[in-house]
N, C-alpha and C positions, 0 to 999 in steps of 0.2 A: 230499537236504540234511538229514540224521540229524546225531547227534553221535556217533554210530559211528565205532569207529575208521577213517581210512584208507589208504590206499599214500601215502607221502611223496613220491614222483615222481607221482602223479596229483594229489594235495594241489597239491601247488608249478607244474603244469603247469593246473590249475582255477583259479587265484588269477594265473594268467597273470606269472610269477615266468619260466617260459620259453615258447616261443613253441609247442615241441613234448614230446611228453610221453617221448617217443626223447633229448632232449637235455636233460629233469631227470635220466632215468635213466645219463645220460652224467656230469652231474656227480656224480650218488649216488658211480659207480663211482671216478668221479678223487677223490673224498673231499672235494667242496668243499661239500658238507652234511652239517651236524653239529646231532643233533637234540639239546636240553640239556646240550649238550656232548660229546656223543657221534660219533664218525664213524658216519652213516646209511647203510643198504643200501637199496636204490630200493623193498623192499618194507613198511620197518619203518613200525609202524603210527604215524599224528601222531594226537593226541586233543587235546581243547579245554585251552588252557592251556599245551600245550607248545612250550619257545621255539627257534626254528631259525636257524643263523649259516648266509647264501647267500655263498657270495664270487662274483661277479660282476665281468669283465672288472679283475679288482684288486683290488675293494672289498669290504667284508662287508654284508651287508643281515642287520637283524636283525629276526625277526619272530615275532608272540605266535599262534598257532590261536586264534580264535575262536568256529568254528564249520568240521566237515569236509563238504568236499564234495568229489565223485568226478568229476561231469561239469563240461565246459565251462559257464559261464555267464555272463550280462552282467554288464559290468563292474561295476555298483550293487552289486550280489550280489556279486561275488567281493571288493569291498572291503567287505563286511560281515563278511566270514569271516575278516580277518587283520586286526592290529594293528602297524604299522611302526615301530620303538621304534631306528629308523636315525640314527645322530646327523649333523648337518648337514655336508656337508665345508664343512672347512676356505679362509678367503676366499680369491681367490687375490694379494694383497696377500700372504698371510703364505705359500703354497705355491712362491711364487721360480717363475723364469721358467727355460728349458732352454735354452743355446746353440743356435743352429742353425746349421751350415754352409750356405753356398752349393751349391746341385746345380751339379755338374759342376766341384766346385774343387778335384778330386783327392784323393789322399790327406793325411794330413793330417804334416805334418813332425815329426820329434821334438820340436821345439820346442810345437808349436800340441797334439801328442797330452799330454804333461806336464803345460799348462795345461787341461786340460781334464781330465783326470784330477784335478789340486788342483782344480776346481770340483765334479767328486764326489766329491769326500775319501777319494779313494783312495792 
């Protein structure tokens, strides 16, 4: 627990951002981390200060190094080392509700596909 630089898939997998350190460097490679605005390589080094956009399952997590660390460690620790600068979602009052069809109610007729299209403003 240095301020040495270190591997941004090990960074993001110690700070428990993913569950395996196989599958931060899975998203390095899909590009869905971006170190200060940069698309990251699973090796490039994070150092104290620099800020990282995670998109996870849709979302962006944004987050500040505070301190690098390389290995696993308890969760006290790994949330002393990052700063969550994530802004709150949205109520869901204001995020509207998604039609849902009945299972098993077939397909859906010209008519009911239309409607459903103008609800996603298509």
């Amino acid at each position: 627990m240095t301020d040495a630089p270190a591997r941004v898939d090990a960074w993001l997998w110690a700070i428990r951002v993913y569950k395996t350190r196989s599958a931060a460097t899975a998203a390095c490679r899909a590009g869905h981390v971006r170190v200060n605005g940069e698309r990251a390589k699973a090796a490039q080094p994070v150092r104290p200060g620099d800020e990282l956009r995670v998109r996870i399952a849709g979302f962006d997590r944004i987050l500040v190094v505070k301190r690098t660390i390389t290995k696993r460690v308890g969760a006290a620790l790994a949330a002393e080392a990052v700063e969550d600068r994530t802004p709150p979602p949205p109520p869901r009052e204001l995020a509207g509700s998604v039609p849902v069809r009945d299972r098993g109610a077939g397909r859906p007729t010209k008519r009911e596909r239309r409607d459903i299209e103008r609800l996603r403003g298509r």
